[in-house]
N, C-alpha and C positions, 0 to 999 in steps of 0.2 A: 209869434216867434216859435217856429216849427222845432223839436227836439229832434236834439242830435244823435244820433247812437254810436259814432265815434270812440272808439275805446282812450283813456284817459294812459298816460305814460305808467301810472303807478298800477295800474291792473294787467301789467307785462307780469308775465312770470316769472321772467329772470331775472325782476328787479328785485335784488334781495341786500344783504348784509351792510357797507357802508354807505351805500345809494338809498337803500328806503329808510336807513337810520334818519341819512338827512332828507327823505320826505316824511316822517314823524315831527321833525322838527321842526321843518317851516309849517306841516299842517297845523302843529300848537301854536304856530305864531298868528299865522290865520284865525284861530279861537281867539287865543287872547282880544287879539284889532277885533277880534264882531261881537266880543264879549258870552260865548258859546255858554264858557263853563258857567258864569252864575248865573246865563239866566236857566239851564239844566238844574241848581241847583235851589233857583228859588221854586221854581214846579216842585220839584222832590220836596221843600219844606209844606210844601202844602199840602199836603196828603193827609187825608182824617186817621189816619193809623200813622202808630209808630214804622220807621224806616230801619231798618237794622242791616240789609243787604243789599247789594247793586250789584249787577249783572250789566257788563257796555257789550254792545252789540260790534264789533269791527273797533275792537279799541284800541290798535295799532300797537304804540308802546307805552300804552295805557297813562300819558298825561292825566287826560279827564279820572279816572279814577283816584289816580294820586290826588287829585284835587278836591274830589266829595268825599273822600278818606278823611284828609286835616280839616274838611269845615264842617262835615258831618257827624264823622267818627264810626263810620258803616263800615261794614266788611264787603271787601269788594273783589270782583272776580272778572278777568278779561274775558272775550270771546273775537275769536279772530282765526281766519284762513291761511293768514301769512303773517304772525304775531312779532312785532319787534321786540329786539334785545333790551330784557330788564330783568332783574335782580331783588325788588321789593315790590311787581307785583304780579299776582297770579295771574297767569294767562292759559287759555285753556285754546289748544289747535283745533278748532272744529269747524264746521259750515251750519250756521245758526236757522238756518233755511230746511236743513234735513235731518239735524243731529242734535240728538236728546241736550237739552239744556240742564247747567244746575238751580234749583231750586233759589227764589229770590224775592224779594221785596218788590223791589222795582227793576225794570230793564230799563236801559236808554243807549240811545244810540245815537251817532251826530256825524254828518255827512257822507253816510252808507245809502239811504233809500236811492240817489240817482243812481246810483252803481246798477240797482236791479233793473229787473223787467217789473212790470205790468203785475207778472204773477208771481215774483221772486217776492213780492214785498207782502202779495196777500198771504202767500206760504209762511214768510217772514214772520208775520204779525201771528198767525194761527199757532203757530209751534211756540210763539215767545207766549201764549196766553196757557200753556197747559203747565207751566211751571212760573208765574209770576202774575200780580194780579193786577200789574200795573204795566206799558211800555211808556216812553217818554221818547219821540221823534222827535230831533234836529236837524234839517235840511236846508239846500239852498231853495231857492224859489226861481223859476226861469221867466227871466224878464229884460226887457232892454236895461232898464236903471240898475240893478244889481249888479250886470256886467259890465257898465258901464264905470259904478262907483269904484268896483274891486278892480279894474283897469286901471283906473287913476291913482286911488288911495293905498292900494294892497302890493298890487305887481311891484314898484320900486323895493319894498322893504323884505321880497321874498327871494329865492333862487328863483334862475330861469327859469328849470322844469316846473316849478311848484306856481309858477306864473301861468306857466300853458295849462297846466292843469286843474287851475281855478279856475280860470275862463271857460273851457272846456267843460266844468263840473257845472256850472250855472247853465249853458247851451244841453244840457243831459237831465238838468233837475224839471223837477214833475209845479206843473201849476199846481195852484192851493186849490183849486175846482178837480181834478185830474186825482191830487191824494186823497182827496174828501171821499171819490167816488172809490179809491181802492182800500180805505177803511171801514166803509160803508159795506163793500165785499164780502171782507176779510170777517166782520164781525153779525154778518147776517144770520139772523134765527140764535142768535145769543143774550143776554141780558147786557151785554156790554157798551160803554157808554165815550163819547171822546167829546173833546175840545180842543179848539184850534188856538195858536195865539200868532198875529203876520204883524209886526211892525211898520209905521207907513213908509220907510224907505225902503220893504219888501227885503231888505238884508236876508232873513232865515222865514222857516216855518216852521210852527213846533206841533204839534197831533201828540195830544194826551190822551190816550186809552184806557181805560179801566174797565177791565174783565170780571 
């Protein structure tokens, strides 16, 4: 399955105020059905150090935060290019790819890496390691059964748009061989260390990093 490089409806610019509110919405409802946030959350408990900070990478309107906030009790901080409308949690406008990050525990981030390039993600990865000691990837995996599953089980229970652009998003995501090798990049001539976790329904991929 050849990737697609197809731009996705929500990386429009002009999608902004109550059009990406409601793609914030259906993308948590997409978490919720794939079960996104605990499994981000049982990687975070496992860390041989205490947790005290999180940093999401493209945290829209920082759902996922809100959510390692009450089970974790972390202090937590958005990053995002085009940050949605919230009131209880910090979001921070920047491009996490060129722009000094805040200091953190862990980073994580969940369904940004297809968005990049090739080199957006090894960039990605570099700059998230000089201020955090950990990142925590969540991604789709590009495969027929993925696309096929989220076709059947997801697209009814979502909006249109957020329908085209799940499909979309799985046709764009990087194979588990493909991210291996732009981790393997990103952390060359470093002490730095990852692990992969793929489910056999190939649903998500997660790439554990430690810096």
């Amino acid at each position: 399955m050849q990737r697609s490089l197809k731009p996705e409806l929500m990386d429009d610019p002009s999608i902004s105020g109550p059009v990406l509110d409601k793609f914030h919405r259906d993308l948590n409802r997409v978490h919720k059905l794939l079960g996104s946030y605990p499994t981000i959350e049982k990687f975070i408990r496992k860390d041989d150090r205490p947790v005290e900070s999180v940093i999401d990478i493209g945290c829209g309107g920082g759902a996922l935060l809100r959510y390692l906030r009450k089970q974790l009790h972390v202090k937590v901080t958005g990053i995002d290019t085009k940050p949605g409308h919230t009131n209880d949690i910090p979001i921070i406008a920047a491009n996490a790819i060129t722009d000094p990050l805040p200091a953190a525990d862990v980073a994580v981030s969940s369904f940004v890496s297809h968005h990049l390039t090739h080199e957006e993600n090894i960039a990605l990865i570099k700059n998230v390691s000089r201020s955090c000691r950990r990142f925590i990837i969540l991604d789709l995996i590009r495969h027929p059964m993925p696309l096929w599953l989220f076709t059947i089980f997801i697209c009814p229970l979502i909006g249109h748009e957020a329908a085209v652009d799940g499909r979309q998003s799985v046709r764009r995501a990087y194979t588990p061989e493909e991210f291996k090798e732009m981790v393997q990049e990103a952390i060359k001539g470093t002490s730095a260390t990852f692990a992969t976790d793929i489910p056999p329904l190939l649903s998500r991929q997660v790439m554990d990093i430690r810096f």
